[in-house]
Gaussian input, Z-matrix of N, CA and C with variables (Angstrom, degrees):
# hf/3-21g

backbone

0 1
 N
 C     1     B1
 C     2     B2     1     A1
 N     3     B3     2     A2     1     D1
 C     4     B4     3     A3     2     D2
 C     5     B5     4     A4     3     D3
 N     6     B6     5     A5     4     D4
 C     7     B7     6     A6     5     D5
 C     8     B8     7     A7     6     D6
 N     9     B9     8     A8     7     D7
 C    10    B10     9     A9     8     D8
 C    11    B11    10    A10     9     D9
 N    12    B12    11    A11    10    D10
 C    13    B13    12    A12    11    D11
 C    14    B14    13    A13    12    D12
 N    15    B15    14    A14    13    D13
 C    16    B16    15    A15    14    D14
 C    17    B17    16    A16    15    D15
 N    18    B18    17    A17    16    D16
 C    19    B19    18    A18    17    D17
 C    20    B20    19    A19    18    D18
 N    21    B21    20    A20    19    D19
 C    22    B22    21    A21    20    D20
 C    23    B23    22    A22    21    D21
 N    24    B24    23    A23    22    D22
 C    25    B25    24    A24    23    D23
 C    26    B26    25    A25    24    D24
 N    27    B27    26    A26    25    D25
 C    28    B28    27    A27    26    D26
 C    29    B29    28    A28    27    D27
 N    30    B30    29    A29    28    D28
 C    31    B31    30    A30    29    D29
 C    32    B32    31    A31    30    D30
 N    33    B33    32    A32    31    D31
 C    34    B34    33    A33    32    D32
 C    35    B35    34    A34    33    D33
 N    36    B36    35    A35    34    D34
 C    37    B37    36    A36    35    D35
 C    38    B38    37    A37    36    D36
 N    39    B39    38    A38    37    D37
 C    40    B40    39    A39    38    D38
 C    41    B41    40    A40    39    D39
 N    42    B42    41    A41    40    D40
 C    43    B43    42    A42    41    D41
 C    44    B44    43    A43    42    D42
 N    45    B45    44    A44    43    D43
 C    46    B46    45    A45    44    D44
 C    47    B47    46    A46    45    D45
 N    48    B48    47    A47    46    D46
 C    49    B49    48    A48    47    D47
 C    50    B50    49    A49    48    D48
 N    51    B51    50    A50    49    D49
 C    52    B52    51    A51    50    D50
 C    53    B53    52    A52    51    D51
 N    54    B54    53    A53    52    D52
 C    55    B55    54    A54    53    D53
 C    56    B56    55    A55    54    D54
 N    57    B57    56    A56    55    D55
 C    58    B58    57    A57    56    D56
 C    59    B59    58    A58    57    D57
 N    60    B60    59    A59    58    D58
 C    61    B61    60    A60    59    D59
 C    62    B62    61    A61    60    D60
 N    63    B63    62    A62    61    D61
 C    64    B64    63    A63    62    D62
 C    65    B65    64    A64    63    D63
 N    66    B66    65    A65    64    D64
 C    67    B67    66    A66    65    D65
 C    68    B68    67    A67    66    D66
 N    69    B69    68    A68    67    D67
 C    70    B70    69    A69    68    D68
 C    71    B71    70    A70    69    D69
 N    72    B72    71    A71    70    D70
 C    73    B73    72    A72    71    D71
 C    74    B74    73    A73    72    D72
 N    75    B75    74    A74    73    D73
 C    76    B76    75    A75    74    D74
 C    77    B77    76    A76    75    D75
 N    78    B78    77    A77    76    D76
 C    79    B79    78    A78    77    D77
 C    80    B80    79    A79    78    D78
 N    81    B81    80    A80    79    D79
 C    82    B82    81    A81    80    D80
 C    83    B83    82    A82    81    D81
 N    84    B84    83    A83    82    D82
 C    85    B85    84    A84    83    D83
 C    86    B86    85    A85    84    D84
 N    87    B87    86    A86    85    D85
 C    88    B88    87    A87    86    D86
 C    89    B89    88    A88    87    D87
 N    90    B90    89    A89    88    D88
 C    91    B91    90    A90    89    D89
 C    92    B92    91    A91    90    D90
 N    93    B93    92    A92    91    D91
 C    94    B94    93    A93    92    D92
 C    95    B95    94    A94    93    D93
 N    96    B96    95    A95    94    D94
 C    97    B97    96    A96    95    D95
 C    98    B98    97    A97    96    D96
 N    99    B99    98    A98    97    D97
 C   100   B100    99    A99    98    D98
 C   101   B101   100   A100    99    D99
 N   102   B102   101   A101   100   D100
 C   103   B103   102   A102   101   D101
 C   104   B104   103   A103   102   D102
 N   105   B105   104   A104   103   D103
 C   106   B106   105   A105   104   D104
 C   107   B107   106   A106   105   D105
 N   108   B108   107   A107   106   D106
 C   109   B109   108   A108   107   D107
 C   110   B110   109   A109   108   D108
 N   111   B111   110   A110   109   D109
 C   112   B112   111   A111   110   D110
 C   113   B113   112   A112   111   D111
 N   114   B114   113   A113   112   D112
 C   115   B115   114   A114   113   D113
 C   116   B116   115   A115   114   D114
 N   117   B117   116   A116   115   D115
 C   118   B118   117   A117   116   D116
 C   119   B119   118   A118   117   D117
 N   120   B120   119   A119   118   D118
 C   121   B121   120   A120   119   D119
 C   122   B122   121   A121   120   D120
 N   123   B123   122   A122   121   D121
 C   124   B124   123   A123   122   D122
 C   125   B125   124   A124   123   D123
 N   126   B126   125   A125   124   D124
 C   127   B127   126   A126   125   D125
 C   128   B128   127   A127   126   D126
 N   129   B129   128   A128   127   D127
 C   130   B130   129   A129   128   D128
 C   131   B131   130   A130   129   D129
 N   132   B132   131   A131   130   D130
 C   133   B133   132   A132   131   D131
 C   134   B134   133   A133   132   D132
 N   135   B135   134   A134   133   D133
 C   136   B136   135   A135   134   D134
 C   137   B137   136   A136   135   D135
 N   138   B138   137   A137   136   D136
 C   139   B139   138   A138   137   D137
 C   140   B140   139   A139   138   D138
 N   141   B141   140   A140   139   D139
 C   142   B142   141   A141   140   D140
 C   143   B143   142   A142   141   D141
 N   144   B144   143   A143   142   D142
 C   145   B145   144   A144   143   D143
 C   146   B146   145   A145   144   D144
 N   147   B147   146   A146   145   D145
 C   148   B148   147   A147   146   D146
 C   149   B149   148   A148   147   D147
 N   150   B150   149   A149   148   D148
 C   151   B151   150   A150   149   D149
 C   152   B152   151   A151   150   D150
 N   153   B153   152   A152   151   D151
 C   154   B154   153   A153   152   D152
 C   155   B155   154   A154   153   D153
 N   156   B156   155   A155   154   D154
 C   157   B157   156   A156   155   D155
 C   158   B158   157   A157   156   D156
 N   159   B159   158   A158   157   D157
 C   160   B160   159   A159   158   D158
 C   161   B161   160   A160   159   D159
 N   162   B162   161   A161   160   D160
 C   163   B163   162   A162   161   D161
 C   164   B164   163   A163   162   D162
 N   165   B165   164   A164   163   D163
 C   166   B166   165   A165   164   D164
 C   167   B167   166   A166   165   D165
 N   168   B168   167   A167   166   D166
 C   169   B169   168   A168   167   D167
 C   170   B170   169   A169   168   D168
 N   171   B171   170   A170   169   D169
 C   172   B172   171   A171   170   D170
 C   173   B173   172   A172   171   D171
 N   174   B174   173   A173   172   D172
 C   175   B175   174   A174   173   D173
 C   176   B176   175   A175   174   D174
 N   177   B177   176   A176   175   D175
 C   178   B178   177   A177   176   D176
 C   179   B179   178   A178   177   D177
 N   180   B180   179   A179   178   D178
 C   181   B181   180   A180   179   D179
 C   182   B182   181   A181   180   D180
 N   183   B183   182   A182   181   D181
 C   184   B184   183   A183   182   D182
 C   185   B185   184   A184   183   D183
 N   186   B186   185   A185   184   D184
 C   187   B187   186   A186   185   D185
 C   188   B188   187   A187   186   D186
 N   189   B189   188   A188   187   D187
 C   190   B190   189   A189   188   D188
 C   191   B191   190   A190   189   D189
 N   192   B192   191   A191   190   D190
 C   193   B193   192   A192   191   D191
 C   194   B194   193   A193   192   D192
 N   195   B195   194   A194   193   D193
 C   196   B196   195   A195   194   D194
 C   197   B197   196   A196   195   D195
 N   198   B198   197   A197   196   D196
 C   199   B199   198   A198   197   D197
 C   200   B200   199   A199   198   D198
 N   201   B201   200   A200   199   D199
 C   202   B202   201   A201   200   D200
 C   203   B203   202   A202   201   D201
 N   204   B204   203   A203   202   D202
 C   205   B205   204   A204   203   D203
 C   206   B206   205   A205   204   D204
 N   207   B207   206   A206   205   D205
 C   208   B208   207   A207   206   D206
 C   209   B209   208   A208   207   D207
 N   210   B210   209   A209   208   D208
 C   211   B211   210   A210   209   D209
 C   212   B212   211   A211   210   D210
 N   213   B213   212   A212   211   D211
 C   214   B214   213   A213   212   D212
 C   215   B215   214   A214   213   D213
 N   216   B216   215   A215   214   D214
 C   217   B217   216   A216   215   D215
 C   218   B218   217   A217   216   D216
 N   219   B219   218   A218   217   D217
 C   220   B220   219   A219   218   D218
 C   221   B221   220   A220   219   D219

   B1=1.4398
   B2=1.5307
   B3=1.3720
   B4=1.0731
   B5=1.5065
   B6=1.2008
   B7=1.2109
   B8=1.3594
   B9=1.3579
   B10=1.6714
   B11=1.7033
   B12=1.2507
   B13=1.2816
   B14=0.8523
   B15=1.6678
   B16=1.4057
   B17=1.4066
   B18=1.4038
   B19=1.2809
   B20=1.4921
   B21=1.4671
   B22=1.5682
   B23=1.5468
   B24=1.1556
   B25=1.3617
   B26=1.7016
   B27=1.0764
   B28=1.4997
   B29=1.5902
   B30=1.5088
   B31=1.2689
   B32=1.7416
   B33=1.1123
   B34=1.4562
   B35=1.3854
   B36=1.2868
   B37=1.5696
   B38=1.3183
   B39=1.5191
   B40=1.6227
   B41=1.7523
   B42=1.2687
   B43=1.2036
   B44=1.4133
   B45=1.8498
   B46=1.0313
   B47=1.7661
   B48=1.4445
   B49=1.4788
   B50=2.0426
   B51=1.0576
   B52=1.3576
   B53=1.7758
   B54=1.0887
   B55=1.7735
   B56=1.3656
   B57=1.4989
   B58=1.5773
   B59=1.4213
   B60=1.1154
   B61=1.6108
   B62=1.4335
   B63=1.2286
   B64=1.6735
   B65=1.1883
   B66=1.4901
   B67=1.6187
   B68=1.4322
   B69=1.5865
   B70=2.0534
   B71=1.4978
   B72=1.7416
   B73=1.3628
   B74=1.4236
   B75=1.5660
   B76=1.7542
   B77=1.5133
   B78=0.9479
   B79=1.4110
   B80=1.5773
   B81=1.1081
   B82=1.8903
   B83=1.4658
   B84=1.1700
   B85=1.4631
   B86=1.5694
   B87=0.9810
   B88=1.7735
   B89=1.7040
   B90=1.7316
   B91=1.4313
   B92=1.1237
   B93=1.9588
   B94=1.1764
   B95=1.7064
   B96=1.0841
   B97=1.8431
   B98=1.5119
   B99=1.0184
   B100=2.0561
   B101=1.3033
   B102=1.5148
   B103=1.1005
   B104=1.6030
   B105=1.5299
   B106=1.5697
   B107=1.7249
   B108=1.8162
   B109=1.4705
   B110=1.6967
   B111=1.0234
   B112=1.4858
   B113=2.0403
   B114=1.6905
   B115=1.7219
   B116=1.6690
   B117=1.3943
   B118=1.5599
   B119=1.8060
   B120=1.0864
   B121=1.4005
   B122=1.5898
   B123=1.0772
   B124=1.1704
   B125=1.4369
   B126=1.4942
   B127=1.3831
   B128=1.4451
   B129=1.2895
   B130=1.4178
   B131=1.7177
   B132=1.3705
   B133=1.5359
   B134=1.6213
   B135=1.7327
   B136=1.3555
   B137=1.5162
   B138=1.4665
   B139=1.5043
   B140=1.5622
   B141=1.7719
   B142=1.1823
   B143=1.6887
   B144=1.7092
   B145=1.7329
   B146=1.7188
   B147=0.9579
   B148=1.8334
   B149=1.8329
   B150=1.2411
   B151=1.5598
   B152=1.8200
   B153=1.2728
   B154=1.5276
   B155=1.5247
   B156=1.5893
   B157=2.1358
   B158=1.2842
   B159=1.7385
   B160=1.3907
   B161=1.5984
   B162=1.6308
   B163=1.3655
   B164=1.6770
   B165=1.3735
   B166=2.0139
   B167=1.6323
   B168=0.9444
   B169=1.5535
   B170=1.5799
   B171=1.5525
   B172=1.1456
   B173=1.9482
   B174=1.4473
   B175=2.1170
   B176=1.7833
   B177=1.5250
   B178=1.5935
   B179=1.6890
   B180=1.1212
   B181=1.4762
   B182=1.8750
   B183=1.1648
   B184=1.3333
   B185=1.7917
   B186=1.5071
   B187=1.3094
   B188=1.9508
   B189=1.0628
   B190=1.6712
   B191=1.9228
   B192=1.2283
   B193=1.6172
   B194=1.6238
   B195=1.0094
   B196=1.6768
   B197=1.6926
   B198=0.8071
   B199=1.9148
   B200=1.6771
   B201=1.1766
   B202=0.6455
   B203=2.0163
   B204=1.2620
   B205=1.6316
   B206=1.3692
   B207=1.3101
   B208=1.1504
   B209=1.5174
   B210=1.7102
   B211=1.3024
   B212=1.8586
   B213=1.3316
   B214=0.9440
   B215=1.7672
   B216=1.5230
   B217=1.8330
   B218=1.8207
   B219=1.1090
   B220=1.6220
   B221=1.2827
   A1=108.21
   A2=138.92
   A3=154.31
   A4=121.83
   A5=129.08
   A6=135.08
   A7=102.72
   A8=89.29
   A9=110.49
   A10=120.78
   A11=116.90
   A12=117.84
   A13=138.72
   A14=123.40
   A15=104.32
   A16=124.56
   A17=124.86
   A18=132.47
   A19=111.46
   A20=108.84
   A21=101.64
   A22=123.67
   A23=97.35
   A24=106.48
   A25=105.59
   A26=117.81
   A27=115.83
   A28=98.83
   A29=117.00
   A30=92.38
   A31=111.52
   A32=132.44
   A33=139.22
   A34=116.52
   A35=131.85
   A36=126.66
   A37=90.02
   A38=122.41
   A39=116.03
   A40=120.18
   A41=117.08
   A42=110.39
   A43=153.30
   A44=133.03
   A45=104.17
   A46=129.75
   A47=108.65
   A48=115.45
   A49=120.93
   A50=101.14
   A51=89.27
   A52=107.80
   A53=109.09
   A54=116.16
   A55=126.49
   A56=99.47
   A57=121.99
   A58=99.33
   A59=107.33
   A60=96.49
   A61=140.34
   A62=110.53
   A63=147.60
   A64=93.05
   A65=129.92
   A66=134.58
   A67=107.87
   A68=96.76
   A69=80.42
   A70=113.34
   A71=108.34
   A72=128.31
   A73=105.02
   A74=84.45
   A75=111.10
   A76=113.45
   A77=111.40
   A78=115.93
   A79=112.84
   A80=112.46
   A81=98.90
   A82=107.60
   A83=129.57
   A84=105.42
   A85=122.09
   A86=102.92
   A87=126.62
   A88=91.96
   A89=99.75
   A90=103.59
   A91=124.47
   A92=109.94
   A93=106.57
   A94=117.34
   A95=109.19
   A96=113.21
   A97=94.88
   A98=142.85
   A99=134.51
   A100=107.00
   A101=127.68
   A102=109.13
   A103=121.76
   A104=94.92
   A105=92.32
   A106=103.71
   A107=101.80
   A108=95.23
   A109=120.10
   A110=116.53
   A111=111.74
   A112=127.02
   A113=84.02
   A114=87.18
   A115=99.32
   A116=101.60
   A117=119.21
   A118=104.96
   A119=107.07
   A120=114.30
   A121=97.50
   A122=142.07
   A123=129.99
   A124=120.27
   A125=133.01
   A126=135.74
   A127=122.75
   A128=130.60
   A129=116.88
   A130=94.66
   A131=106.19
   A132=108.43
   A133=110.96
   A134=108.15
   A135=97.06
   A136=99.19
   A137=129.45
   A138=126.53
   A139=93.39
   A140=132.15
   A141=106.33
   A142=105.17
   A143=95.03
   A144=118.88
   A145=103.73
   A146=79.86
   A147=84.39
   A148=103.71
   A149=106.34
   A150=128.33
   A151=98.15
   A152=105.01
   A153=116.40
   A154=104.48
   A155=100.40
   A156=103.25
   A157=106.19
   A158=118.50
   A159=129.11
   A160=117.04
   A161=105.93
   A162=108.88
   A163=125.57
   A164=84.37
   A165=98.70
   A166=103.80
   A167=114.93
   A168=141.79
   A169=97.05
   A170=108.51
   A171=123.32
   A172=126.45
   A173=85.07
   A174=89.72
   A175=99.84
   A176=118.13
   A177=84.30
   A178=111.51
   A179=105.22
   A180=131.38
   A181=98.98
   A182=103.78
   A183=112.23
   A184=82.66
   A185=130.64
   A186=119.34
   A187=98.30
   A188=132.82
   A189=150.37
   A190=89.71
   A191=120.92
   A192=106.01
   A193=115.40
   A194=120.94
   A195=117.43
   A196=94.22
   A197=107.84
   A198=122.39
   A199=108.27
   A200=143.90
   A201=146.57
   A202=104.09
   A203=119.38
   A204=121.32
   A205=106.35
   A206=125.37
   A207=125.03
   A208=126.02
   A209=112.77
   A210=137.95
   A211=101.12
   A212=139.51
   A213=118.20
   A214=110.82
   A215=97.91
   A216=116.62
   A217=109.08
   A218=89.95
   A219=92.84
   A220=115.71
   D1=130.26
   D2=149.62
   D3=-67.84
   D4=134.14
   D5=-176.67
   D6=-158.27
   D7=141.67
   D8=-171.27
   D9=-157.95
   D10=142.21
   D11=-179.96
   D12=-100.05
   D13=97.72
   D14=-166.69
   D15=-128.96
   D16=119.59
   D17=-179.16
   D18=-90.61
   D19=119.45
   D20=174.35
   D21=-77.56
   D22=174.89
   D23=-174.14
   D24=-128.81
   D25=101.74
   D26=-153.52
   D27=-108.68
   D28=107.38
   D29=-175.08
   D30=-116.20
   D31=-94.68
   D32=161.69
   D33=-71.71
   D34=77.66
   D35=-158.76
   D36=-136.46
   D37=140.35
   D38=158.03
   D39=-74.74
   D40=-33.29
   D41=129.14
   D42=-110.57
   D43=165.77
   D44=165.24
   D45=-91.35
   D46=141.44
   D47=-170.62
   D48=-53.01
   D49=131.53
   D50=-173.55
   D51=-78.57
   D52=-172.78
   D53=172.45
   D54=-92.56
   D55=-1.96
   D56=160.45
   D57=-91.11
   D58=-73.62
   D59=176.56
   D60=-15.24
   D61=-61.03
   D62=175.05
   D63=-56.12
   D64=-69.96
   D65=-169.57
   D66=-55.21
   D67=-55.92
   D68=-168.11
   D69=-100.79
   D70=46.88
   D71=152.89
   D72=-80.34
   D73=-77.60
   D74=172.16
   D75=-27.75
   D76=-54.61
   D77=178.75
   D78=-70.46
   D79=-65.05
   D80=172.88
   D81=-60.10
   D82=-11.51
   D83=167.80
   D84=-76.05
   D85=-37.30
   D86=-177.88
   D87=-42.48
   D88=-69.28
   D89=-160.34
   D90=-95.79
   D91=18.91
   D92=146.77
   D93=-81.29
   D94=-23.35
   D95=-169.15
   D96=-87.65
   D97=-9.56
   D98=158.53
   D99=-127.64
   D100=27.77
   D101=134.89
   D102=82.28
   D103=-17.63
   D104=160.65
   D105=-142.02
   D106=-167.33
   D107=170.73
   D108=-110.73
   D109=99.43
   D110=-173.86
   D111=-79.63
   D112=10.34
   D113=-169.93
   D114=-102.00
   D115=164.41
   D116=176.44
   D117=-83.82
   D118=167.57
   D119=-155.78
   D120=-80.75
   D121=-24.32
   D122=179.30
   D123=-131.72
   D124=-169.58
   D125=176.42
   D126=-130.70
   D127=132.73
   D128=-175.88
   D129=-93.71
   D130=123.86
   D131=169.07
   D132=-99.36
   D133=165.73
   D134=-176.62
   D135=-164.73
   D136=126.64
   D137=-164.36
   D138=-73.41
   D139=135.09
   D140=156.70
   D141=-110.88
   D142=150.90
   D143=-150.70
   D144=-89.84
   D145=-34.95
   D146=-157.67
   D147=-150.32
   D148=154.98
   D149=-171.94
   D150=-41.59
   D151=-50.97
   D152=-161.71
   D153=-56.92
   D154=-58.61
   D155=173.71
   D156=-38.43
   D157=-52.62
   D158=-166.31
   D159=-53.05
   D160=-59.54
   D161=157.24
   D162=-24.90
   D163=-71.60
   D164=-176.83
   D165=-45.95
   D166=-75.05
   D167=178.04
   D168=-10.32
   D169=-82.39
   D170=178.97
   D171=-57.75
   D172=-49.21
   D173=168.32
   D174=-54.84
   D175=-17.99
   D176=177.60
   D177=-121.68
   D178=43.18
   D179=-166.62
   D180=-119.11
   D181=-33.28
   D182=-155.43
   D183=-109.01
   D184=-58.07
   D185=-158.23
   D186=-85.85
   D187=-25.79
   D188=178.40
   D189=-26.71
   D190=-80.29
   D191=-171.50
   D192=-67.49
   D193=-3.34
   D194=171.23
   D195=-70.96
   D196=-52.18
   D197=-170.99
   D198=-66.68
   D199=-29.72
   D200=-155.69
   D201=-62.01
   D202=-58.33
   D203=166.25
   D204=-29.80
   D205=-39.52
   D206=-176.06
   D207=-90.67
   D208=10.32
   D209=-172.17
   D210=-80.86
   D211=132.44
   D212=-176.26
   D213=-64.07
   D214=-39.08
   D215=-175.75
   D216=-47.50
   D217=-23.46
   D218=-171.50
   D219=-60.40

């Protein structure tokens, strides 16, 4: 699972960008610059509410590849 945080930055736009939008930019950009596609077909989105989600969110954003040996998939 991938997880990621993303706060936009909305500046002079006639519209604003959705979080689909943003993603499958991000994503065709990625796999235009290596040439292939390395992502799974969809995204789990998730509003975060308060400092505390934010915390969590991120402590397992930041600790997720230390853990990974310990992933069974690995």
């Amino acid at each position: 699972m991938i997880i990621d945080i993303i706060s936009p930055d909305i500046g002079r736009t006639q519209f604003a960008p959705t979080i689909s939008r943003v993603i499958k930019q991000f994503k065709g950009s990625i796999t235009k610059q290596i040439g292939f596609s390395p992502w799974q077909r969809s995204f789990n989105d998730h509003i975060i509410r308060n400092q505390a989600e934010y915390t969590a969110y991120w402590r397992y954003i930041e600790s997720n590849p230390v853990n990974w040996e310990n992933d069974g998939l690995f």
